[in-house]
C-alpha positions as CSV (number, residue, x, y, z in Angstrom):
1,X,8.9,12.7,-16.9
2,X,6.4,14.5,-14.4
3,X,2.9,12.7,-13.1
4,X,0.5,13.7,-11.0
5,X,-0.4,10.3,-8.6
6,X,-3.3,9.9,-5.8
7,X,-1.5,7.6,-3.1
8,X,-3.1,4.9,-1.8
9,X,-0.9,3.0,0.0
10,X,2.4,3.6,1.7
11,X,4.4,0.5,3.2
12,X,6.1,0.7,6.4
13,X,9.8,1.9,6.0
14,X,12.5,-0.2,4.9
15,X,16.3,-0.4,5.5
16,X,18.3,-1.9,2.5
17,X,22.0,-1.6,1.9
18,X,21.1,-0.3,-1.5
19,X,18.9,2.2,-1.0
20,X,19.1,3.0,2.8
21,X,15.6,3.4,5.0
22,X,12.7,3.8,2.0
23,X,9.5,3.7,2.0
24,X,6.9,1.8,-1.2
25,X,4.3,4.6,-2.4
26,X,1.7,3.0,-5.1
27,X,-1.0,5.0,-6.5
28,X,-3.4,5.7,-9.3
29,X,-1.7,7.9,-12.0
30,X,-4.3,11.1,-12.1
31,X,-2.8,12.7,-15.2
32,X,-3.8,9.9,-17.8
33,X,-7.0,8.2,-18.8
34,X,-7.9,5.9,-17.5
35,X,-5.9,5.8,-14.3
36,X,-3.2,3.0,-14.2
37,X,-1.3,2.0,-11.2
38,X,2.4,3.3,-10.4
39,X,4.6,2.5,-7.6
40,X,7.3,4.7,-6.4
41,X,10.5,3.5,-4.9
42,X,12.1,4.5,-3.1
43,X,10.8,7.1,-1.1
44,X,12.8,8.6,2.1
45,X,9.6,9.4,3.3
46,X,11.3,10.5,6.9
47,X,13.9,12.1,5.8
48,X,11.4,14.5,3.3
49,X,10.4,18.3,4.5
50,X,7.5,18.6,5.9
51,X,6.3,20.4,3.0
52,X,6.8,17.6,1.3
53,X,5.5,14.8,3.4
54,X,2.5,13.7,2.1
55,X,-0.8,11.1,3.3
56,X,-2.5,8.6,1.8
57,X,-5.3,9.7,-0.8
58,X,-3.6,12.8,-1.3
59,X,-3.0,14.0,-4.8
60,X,1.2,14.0,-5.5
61,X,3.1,16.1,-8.6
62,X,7.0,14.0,-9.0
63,X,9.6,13.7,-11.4
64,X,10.2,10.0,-11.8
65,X,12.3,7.8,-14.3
66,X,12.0,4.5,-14.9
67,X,14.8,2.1,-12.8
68,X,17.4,0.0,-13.8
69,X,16.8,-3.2,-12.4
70,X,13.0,-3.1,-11.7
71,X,11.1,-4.5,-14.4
72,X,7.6,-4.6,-13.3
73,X,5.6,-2.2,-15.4
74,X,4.4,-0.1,-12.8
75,X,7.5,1.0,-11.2
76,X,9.0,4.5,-11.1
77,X,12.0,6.0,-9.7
78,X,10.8,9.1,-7.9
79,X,13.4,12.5,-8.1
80,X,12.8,13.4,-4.0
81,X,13.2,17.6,-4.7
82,X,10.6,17.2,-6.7
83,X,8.0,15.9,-4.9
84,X,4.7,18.9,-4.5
85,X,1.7,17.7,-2.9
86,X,-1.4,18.5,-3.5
87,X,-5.6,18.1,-2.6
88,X,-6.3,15.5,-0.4
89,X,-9.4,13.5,-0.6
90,X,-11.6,13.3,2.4
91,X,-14.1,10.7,3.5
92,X,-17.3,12.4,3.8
93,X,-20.1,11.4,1.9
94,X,-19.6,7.5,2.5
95,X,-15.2,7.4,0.9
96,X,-17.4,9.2,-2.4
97,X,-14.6,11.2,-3.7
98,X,-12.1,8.3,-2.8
99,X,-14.6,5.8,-4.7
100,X,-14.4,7.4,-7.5
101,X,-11.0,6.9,-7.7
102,X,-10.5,3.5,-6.8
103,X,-13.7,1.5,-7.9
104,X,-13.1,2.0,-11.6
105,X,-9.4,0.2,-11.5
106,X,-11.4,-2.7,-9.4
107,X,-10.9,-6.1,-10.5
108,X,-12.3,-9.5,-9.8
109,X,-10.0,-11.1,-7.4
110,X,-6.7,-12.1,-6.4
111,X,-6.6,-15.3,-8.6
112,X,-7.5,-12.9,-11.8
113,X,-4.2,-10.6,-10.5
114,X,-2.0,-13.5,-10.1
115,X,-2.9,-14.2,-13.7
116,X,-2.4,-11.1,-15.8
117,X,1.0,-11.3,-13.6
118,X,1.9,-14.5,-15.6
119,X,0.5,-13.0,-18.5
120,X,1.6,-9.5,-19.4
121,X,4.0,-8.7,-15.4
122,X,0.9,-7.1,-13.7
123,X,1.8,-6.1,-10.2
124,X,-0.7,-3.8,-8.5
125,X,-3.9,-4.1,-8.3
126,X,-7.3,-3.9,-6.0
127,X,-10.3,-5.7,-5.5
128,X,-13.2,-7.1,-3.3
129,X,-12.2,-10.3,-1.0
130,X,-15.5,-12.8,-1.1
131,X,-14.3,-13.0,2.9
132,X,-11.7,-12.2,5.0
133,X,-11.1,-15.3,7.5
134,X,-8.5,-14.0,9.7
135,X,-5.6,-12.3,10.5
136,X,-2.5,-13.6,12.1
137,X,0.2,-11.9,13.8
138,X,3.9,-14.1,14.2
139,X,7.1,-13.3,15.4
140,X,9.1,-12.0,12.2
141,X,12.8,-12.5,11.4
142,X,15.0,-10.2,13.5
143,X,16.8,-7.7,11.5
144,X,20.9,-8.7,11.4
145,X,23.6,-6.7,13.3
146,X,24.7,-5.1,10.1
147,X,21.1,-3.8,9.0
148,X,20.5,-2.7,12.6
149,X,24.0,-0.7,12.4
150,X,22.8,0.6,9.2
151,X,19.7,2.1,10.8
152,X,21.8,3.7,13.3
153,X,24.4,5.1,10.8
154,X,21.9,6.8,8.9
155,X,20.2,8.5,12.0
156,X,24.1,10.2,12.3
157,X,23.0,12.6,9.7
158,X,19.2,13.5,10.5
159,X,19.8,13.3,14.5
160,X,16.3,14.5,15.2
161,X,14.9,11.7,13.5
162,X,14.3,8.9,15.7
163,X,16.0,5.5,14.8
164,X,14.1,3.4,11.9
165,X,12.5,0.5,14.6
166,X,12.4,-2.8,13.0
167,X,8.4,-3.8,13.7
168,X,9.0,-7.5,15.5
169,X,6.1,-9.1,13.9
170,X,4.1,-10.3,10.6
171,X,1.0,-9.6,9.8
172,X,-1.1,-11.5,7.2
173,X,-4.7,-11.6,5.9
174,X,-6.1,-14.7,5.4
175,X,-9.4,-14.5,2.8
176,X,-11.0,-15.8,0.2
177,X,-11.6,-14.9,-2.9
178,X,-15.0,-13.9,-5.1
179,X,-14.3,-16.9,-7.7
180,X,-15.2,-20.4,-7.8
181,X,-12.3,-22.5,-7.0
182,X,-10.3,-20.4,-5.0
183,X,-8.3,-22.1,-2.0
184,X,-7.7,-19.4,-0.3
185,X,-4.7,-16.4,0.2
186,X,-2.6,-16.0,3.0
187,X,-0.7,-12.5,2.4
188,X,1.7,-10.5,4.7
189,X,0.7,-7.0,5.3
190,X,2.8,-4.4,4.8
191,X,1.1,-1.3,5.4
192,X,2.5,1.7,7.1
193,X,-0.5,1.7,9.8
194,X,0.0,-1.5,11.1
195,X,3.4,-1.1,11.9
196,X,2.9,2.3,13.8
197,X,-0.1,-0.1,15.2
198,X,1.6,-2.4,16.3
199,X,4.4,0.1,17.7
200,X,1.7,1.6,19.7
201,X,-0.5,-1.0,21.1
202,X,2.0,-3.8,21.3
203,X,-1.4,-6.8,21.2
204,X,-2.3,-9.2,18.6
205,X,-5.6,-8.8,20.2
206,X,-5.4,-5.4,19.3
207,X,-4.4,-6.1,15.6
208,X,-6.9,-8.5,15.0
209,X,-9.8,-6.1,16.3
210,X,-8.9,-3.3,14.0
211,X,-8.0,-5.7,10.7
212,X,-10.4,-8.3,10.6
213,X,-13.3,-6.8,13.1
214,X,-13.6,-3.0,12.1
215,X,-11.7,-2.6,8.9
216,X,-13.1,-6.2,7.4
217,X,-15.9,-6.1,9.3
218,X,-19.8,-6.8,8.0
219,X,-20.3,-3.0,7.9
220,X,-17.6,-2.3,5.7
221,X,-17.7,-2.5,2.0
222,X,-14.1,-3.6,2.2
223,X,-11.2,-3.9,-0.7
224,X,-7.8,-4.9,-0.4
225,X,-4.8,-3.3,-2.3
226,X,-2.2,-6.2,-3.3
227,X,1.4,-6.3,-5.1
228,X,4.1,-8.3,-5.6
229,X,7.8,-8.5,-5.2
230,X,10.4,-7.4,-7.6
231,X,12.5,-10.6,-6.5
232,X,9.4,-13.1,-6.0
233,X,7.1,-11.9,-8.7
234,X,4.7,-14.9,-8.0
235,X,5.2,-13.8,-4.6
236,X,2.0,-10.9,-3.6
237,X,1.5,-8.6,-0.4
238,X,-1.4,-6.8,1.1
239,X,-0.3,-3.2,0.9
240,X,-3.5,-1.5,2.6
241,X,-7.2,-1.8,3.2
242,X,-9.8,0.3,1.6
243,X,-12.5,0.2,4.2
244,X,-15.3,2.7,3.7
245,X,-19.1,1.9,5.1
246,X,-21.5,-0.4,2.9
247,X,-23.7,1.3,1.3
248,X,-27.3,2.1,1.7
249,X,-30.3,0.5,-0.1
250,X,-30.7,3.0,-3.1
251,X,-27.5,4.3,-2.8
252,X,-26.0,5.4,-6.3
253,X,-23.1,3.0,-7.7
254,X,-19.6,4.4,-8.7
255,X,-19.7,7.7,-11.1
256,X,-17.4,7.2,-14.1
257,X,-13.5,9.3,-13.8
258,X,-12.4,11.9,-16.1
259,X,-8.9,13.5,-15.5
């Protein structure tokens, strides 16, 4: 089956025995009304043309098929040939054409997401912290010999691609949500942009400036996108920040989507 998806997040690459280094797209499926979430896995996003590498809030034509083992409703085995980007959304205009797309699928919190999960297997979905209290950064688990030899096995046959680095640390949001009696969520974050951050800068200082200060700060009118694991379904992850400006006094609300 062919779809037409508008990324919006992209995890940092993985390295699994299965599958090899992948990456976790999830999107907003663009060719049905309304738009329902997908995720596509795997992706070897590096390993892709550059034709065919595409960005967050960009519009993507695939092949996919529905996997074997992973049940969650979402998911989507993607056909890599087939991938054909297309339009990209910019963020002029206060996010406006990138609202449009997301602020329909909003709903009213983490503790409503972990619910539908219980009830129907829901496993993506966005929506509007009440506050985000901090973010942490921790030493994470080093990667084993075997997974490390696996990175370096793969690079044998794309030996201009540099070596898939394991990022040393975790990264989690700690908020609360917009519902009376919620305790809290500590979540790791998984996004493909604080890795590279992290990569770069090297500072929990640094991390904690950008996530919680600029992205989640008071002048942004800020939404987190959240799934699960196929292995932990109770088990949810912050997969990327939607973070455009607040808006103004007067300022028109979200305009409904057609396809």
């Amino acid at each position: 089956m062919r779809m037409r998806v508008l990324v919006t997040v992209k995890s940092y690459p993985q390295m699994g025995f299965r599958q090899g280094e992948a990456v976790c797209v999830a999107g907003l499926r663009a060719d049905v009304s309304p738009p329902v979430w997908v995720r596509l896995f795997p992706v070897p996003f590096r390993d892709l043309s550059k034709l065919l590498q595409f960005a967050k809030y960009q519009f993507v034509e695939v092949d996919v098929s529905r996997p074997a083992t992973d049940r969650r409703p979402e998911s989507w085995m993607p056909r890599e040939d087939s991938i054909r980007p297309g339009e990209k959304l910019d963020t002029s205009n206060g996010w406006a054409q990138r609202r449009r797309w997301v602020e329909p699928v909003l709903i009213g919190s983490m503790c409503e997401l972990s619910r539908r999960q219980e009830v129907d297997g829901t496993s993506l979905g966005a929506f509007r912290p009440a506050e985000v209290l901090d973010v942490t950064v921790s030493p994470a688990e080093p990667w084993s010999s075997d997974r490390e030899a696996l990175a370096r096995q793969l690079n044998m046959f794309t030996p201009d691609k540099p070596v898939l680095e394991q990022v040393p640390m975790n990264f989690r949001y700690r908020y609360r949500c917009d519902e009376a009696g919620c305790r809290t969520h500590e979540q790791k974050i998984i996004d493909w942009e604080i890795g590279q951050f992290w990569r770069r800068f090297g500072d929990p200082a640094a991390i904690r400036e950008k996530w919680l200060n600029q992205l989640a700060g008071r002048d942004k009118d800020v939404i987190l996108f959240a799934g699960n694991m196929h292995q932990y379904p109770g088990s949810f992850l912050v997969l990327g920040v939607f973070w455009p400006p607040q808006r103004r006094p007067g300022e028109g609300e979200q305009l409904g989507l057609g396809v």
